[in-house]
N, C-alpha and C positions, 0 to 999 in steps of 0.2 A: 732679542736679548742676547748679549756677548756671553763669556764666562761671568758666571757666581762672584768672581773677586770685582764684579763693577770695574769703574773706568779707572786709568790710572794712577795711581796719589789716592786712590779711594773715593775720587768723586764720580758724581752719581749721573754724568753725561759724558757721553762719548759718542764717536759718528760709526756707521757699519756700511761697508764699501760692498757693492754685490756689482757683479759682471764680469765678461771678459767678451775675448774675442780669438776667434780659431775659423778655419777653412770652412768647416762643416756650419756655422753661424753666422758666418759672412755669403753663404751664400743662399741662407732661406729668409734671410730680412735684412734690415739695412742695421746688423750690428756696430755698433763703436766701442772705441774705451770711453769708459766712464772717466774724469779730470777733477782735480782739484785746482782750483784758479783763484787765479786774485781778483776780484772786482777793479781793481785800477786798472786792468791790462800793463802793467808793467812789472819787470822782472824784479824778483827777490831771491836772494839766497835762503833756501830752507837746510836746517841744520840738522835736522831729526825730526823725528814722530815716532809715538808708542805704537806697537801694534803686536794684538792677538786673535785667537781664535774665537770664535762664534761657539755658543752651544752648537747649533747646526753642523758648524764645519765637524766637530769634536765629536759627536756621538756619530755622524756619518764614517768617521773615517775609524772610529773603536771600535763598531760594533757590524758597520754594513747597513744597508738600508737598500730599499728595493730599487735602485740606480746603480750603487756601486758597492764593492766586498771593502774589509775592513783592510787597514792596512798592514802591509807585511814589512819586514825585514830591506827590503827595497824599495818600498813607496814614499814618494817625497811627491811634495805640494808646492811654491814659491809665487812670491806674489813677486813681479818685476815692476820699478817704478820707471817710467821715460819721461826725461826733461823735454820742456820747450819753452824756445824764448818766444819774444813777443813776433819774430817774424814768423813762427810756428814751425822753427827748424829744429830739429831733437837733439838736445845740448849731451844725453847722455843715457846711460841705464845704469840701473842697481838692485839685487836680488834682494828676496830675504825668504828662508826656509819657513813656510809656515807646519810643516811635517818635511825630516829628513830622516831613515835608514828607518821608516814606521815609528817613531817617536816624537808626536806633534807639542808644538807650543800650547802653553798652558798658564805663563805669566806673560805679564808685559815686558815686551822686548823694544830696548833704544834700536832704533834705526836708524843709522846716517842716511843723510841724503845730501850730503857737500858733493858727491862726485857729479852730481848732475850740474851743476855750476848752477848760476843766475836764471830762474825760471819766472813764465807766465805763468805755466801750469806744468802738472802734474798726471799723466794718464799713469792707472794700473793696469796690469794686465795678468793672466796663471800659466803658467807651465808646470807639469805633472808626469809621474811617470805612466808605464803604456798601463800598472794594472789600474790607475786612477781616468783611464780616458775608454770611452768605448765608440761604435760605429756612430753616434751623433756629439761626438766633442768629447768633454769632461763631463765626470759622472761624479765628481764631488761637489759640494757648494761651493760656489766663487764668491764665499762671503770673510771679509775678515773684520776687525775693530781696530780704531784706531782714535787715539787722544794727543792733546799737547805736542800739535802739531809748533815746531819753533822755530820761530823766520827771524834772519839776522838783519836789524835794519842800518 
């Protein structure tokens, strides 16, 4: 279940993206990024997508949980998005803060995604600061939400 405020616009579906990949997960299984794709295999310009926090993500990083301390003053979270075209060459990347200076997202945020140009897909992936990472990866959830995904055709 995302945040209380439901999906975007106020509708009552949305998708919830979990995974990453880092040194420490790449080398005890065969980790990937998770992708969003187009069933044609052909590229599309994506314009934006909503995206917030998870209950999960949110009371992990408020309050602390037996993985990882709550966030400080200097903890930031960012989901990064990386383009690919259909040859599966990476057309680009783009950040978005999901916790920046310990004050995490809480509504739905527009997120451009124009700088990645013309994609097949879509991989996410987390970057975090060192108090959000410990000796086996990331110690926060690599979960986020996201709705009203908008593809320019």
């Amino acid at each position: 279940m995302a945040n209380p405020i439901g999906g975007h616009n106020g509708s009552a579906n949305f998708a919830v993206h979990n995974g990453y990949y880092d040194f420490f997960n790449s080398q005890i299984y065969d980790a990937s990024l998770q992708t969003l794709e187009f069933a044609d295999g052909k590229e599309h310009m994506i314009d934006h997508m909503w995206v917030t926090n998870t209950n999960y993500f949110l009371n992990s990083l408020t309050y602390g949980d037996g993985f990882n301390s709550p966030a400080t003053a200097s903890t930031y979270v960012k989901v990064v998005a990386y383009g690919y075209n259909a040859a599966d060459e990476e057309t680009g990347s783009v950040e978005l803060y999901l916790c920046k200076d310990g004050e995490c997202l809480t509504e739905w945020a527009k997120w451009d995604l124009t700088p990645l140009g013309k994609v097949a897909k879509v991989a996410f992936n987390f970057a975090a600061s060192d108090d959000q990472i410990g000796s086996y990866g990331l110690n926060c959830p690599a979960y986020f939400a996201y709705d009203d995904v908008t593809v320019r055709f």
